[in-house]
N, C-alpha and C positions, 0 to 999 in steps of 0.2 A: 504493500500500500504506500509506503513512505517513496521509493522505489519510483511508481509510475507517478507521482504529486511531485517529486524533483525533476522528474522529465518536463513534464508541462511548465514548471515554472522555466526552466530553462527553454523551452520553445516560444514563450512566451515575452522573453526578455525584451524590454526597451531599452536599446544602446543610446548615449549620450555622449557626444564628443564636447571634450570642452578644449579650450585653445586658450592659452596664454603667453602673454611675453616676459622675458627673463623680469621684468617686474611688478611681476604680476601677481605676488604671493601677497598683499593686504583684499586683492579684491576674490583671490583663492577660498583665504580663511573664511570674508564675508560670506562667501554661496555655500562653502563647506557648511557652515553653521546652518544655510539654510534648506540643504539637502534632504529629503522625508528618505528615510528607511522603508523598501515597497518589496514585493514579493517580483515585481515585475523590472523596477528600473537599474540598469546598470551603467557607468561610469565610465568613463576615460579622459586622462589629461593628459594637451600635449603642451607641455609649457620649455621655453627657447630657455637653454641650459648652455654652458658655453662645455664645448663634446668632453671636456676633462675634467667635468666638475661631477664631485662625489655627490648625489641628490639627499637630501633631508627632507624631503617632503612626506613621506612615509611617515616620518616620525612628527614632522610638525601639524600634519594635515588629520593624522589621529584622533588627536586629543579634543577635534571641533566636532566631531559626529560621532555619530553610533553605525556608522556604516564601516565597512575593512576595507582597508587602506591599507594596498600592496603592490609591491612594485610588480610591471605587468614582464611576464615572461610568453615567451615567440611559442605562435601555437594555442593560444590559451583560448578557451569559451565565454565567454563573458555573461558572469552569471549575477541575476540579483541580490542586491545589498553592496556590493563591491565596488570601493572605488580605484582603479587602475592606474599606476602613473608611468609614463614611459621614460624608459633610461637612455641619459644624454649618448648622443652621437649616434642616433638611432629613429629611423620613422617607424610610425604605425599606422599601419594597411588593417581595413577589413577584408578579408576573403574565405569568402566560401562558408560562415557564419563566426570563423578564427580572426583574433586579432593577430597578426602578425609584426614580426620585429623586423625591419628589412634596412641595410646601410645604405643612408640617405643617398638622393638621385645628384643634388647638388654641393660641389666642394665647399661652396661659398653660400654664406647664408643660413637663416635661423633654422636651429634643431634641435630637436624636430619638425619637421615642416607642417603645419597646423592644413595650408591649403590640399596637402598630398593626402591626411586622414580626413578630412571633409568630402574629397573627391570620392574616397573609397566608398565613405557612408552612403553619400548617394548614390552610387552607381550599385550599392549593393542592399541599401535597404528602400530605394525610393522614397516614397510620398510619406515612409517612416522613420528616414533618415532626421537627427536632433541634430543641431551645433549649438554652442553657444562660445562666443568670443569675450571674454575678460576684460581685457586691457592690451596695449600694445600700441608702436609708432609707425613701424611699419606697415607693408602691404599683403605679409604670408598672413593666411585665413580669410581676404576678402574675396580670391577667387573661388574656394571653397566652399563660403559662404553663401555665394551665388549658388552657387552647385547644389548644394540643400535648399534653399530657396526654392528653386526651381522645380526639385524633387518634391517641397511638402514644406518643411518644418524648419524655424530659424530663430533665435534670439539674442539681443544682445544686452552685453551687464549694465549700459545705460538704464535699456528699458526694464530691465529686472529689479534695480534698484526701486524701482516706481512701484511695481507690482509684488505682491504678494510670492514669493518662489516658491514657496510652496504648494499653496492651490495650483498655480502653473503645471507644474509637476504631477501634484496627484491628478490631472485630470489629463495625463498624459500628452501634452500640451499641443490636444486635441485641434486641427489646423491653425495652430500659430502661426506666424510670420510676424512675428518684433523687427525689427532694423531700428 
């Protein structure tokens, strides 16, 4: 019984891509805080890390939720309650319902590349693809962004700030489109 109930949750699963830029951990903590623990939604961060730096985010991004907060290994299913964080010098691809760890496309430029896991989301979950964009000065996550857009679903921490994130959330944030 427990058995076929973890299946379905796991079929089940709402992926969320979030994006951040290397300074992006006060507006991190703020959404951490405001993240509901669901049976169905699950996590990922791809926050611009410079490729030699040791992450702390595991440990600092814990202590704001009740959700697990671990760092994402290649291969992995992304399952509810879970928050994901990707390790510097390294993109994250959806494929095939796996998040994948793959060594980034470009020499030059932030990584993880936030528009390269947006792209994935949409081409692989469509009209159910999530992004949400933090912070940042740059332009990595605004083609992306588009990309989910296009696909269905989009938000950004401007507009979050405004809104309620949690309701968002629990209501699976049922045709959004924030910008």
């Amino acid at each position: 019984m427990g058995r076929s109930r973890q299946k379905n949750q796991v079929d089940e699963v709402r992926l969320i891509g979030i994006g951040a830029s290397a300074g992006g951990l006060e507006a991190l903590r703020d959404l951490m805080e405001s993240l509901p623990v669901s049976d169905y939604l699950s996590y990922v961060i791809a926050q611009h890390v410079s490729p030699t730096h040791i992450s702390m985010l595991v440990n600092l991004l814990s202590s704001l939720t009740h959700l697990t907060v671990q760092d994402l290994k290649d291969s992995q299913k992304p399952l509810p309650g879970n928050v994901y964080i990707t390790p510097p010098n390294t993109d994250v691809i959806l494929k095939m319902g796996l998040l994948r760890l793959t060594k980034p496309q470009n020499k030059v430029g932030p990584k993880p590349s936030v528009n390269r896991f947006f792209f994935s989301l949409a081409e692989e979950l469509k009209e159910h693809a999530i992004g949400i964009i933090l912070s940042g000065t740059g332009t990595d996550g605004a083609s992306g962004m588009n990309a989910i857009k296009e696909a269905g679903v989009l938000l950004s921490h401007k507009v979050q700030r405004q809104l309620n994130m949690t309701a968002c959330l629990k209501q699976h944030f049922s045709q959004a489109q924030l910008i």
